[in-house]
C-alpha positions as CSV (number, residue, x, y, z in Angstrom):
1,X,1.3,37.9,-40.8
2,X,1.3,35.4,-43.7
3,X,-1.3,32.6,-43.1
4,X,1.4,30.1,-43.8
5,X,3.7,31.4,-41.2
6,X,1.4,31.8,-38.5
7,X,0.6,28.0,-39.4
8,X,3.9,27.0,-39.0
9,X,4.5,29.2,-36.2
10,X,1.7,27.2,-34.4
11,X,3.6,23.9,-35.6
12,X,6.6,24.9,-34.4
13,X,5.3,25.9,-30.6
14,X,3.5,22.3,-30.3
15,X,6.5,20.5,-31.5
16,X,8.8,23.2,-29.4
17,X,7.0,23.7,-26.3
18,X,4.7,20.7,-25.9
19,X,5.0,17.6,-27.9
20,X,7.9,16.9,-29.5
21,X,7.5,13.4,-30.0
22,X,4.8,14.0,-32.2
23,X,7.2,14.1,-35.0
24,X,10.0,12.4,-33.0
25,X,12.2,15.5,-32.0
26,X,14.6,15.3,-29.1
27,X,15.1,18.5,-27.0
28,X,18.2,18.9,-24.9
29,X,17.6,19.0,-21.2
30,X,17.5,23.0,-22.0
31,X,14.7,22.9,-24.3
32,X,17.1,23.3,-27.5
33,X,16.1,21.0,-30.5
34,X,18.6,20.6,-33.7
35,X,17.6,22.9,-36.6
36,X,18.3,20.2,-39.3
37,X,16.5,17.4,-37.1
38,X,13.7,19.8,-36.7
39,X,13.5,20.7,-40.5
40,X,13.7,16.8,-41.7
41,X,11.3,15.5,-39.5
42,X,9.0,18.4,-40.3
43,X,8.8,18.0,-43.7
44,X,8.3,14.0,-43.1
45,X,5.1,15.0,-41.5
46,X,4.3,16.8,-44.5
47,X,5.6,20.5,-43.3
48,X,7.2,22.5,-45.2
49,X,9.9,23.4,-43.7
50,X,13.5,24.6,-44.9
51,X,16.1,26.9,-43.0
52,X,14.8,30.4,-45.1
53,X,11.1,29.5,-44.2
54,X,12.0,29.0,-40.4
55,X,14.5,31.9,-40.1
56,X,11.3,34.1,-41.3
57,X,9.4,32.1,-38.9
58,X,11.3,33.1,-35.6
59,X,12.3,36.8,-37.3
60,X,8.5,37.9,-38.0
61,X,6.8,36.0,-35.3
62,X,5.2,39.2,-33.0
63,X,6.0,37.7,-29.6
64,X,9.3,36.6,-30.7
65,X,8.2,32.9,-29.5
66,X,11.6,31.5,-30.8
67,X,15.3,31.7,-30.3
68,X,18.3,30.5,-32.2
69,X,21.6,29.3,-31.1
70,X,24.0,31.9,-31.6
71,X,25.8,29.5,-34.2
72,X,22.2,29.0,-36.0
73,X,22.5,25.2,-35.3
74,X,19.8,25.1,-32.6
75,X,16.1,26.0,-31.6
76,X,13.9,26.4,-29.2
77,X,10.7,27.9,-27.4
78,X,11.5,30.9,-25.5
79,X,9.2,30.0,-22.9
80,X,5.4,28.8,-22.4
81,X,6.8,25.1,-22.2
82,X,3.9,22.5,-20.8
83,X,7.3,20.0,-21.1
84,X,9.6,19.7,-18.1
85,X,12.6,21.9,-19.5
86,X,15.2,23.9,-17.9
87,X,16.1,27.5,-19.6
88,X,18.9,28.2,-17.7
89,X,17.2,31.3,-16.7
90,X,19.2,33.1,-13.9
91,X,16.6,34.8,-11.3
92,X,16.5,38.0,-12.0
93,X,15.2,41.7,-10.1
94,X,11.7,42.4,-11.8
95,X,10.3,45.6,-11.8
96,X,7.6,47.1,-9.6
97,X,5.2,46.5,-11.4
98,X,4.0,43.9,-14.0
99,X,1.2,42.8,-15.4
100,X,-1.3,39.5,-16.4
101,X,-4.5,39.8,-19.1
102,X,-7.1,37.4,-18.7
103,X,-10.9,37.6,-18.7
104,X,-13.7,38.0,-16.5
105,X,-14.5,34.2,-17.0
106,X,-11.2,33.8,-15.2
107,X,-11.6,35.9,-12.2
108,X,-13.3,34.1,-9.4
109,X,-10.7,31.1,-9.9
110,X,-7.9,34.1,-10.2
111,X,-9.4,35.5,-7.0
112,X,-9.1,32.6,-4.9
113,X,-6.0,30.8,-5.9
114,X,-4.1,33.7,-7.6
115,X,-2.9,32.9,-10.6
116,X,-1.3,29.5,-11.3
117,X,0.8,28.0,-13.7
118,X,-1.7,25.1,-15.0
119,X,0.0,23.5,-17.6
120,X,2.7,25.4,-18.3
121,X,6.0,25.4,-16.2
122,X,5.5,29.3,-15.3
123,X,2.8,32.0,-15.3
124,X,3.4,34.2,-17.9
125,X,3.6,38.1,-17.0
126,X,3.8,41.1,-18.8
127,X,6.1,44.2,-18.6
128,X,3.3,46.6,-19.5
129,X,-0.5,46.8,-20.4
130,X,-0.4,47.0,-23.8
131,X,0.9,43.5,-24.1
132,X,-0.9,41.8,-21.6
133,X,-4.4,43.2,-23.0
134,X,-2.9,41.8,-26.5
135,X,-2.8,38.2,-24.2
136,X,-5.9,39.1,-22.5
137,X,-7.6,39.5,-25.8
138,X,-6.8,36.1,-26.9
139,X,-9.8,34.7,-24.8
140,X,-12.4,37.4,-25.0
141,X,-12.4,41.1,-23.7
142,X,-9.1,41.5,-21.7
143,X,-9.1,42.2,-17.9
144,X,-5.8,43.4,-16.8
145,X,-4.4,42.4,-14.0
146,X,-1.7,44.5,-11.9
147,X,1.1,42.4,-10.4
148,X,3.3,44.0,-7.0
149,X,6.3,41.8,-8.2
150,X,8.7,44.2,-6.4
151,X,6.9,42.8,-3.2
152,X,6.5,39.4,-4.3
153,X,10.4,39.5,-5.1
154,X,11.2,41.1,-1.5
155,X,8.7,37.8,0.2
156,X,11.4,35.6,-1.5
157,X,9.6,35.1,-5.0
158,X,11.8,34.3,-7.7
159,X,11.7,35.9,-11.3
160,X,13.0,35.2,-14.6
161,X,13.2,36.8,-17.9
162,X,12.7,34.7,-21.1
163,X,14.6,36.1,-24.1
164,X,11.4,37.5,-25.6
165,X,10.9,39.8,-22.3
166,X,8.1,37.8,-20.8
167,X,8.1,37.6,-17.5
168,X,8.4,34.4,-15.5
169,X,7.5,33.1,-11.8
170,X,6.0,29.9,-10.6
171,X,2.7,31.1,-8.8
172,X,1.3,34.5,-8.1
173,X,-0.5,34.2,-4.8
174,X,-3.3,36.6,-4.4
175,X,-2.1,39.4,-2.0
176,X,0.2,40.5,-4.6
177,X,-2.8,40.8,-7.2
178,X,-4.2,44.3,-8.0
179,X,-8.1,43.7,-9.9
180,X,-9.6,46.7,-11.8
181,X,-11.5,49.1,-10.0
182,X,-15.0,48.6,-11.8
183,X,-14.3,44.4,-11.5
């Protein structure tokens, strides 16, 4: 990807997901920010920003982090917010089996408490390997993690499905957690 859009890709998920007041944006109580608003206030901070640069932006960004209104008007984060929003996610059936990378650094505090949230307003899981060990690898070597959401569904756990196909829940407690054989 294009040095400047992974840049602004990177703005656009702090200002999105995290801190929109650092350039004075106002997100909806879904998480939904005006595309002009977001544009102007951009390029008042000195971003670059115009409607072609940030429709190539959410188009070419490889974990499709983004999501326009169906009228083009508004934005927002698909998920990963540390913000309190609500993305009218409805709960939905996951499958049997999903998946989390980390790395080993991780795996003691993963091993006690499961795997939390922190943050963010959801852990983040994957619908196969090859993505999570893409997220894994983001810290170091990835360790993937198997998740028995079908169980954790059946004990009452609730899942959503952000528009980018991660997976969403609020806490994956331990017994549900599957580690690598040679961990």
């Amino acid at each position: 990807m294009d040095p400047d859009l992974v840049r602004l890709s990177k703005f656009m998920s702090l200002v999105l997901r995290h801190k929109p007041q650092e350039i004075g944006l106002e997100l909806d109580a879904n998480g939904w920010a005006d595309v002009d608003e977001l544009i102007a206030r951009a390029n008042v901070r000195g971003v670059r920003l115009n409607r072609q640069i940030l429709q190539t932006v959410v188009e070419t960004n490889d974990k499709q982090r983004f999501a326009l209104s169906d009228d083009g008007t508004r934005i927002r984060a698909s998920q990963g917010h540390s913000i309190e929003v609500d993305l009218a996610l409805a709960p939905r059936q996951p499958p049997e089996i999903l998946f989390h990378g980390t790395t080993s650094r991780f795996l003691e505090s993963i091993r006690r408490q499961g795997l939390l949230r922190g943050k963010r307003q959801h852990v983040h899981l994957s619908p196969d390997e090859a993505t999570a060990t893409k997220v894994g690898q983001r810290h170091g070597k990835p360790v993937i993690l198997r998740i028995l959401a079908e169980q954790m569904h059946q004990a009452g756990r609730q899942f959503y499905l952000s528009a980018n196909g991660v997976w969403l829940t609020e806490h994956v407690p331990c017994q549900y957690l599957v580690f690598p054989a040679q961990i």
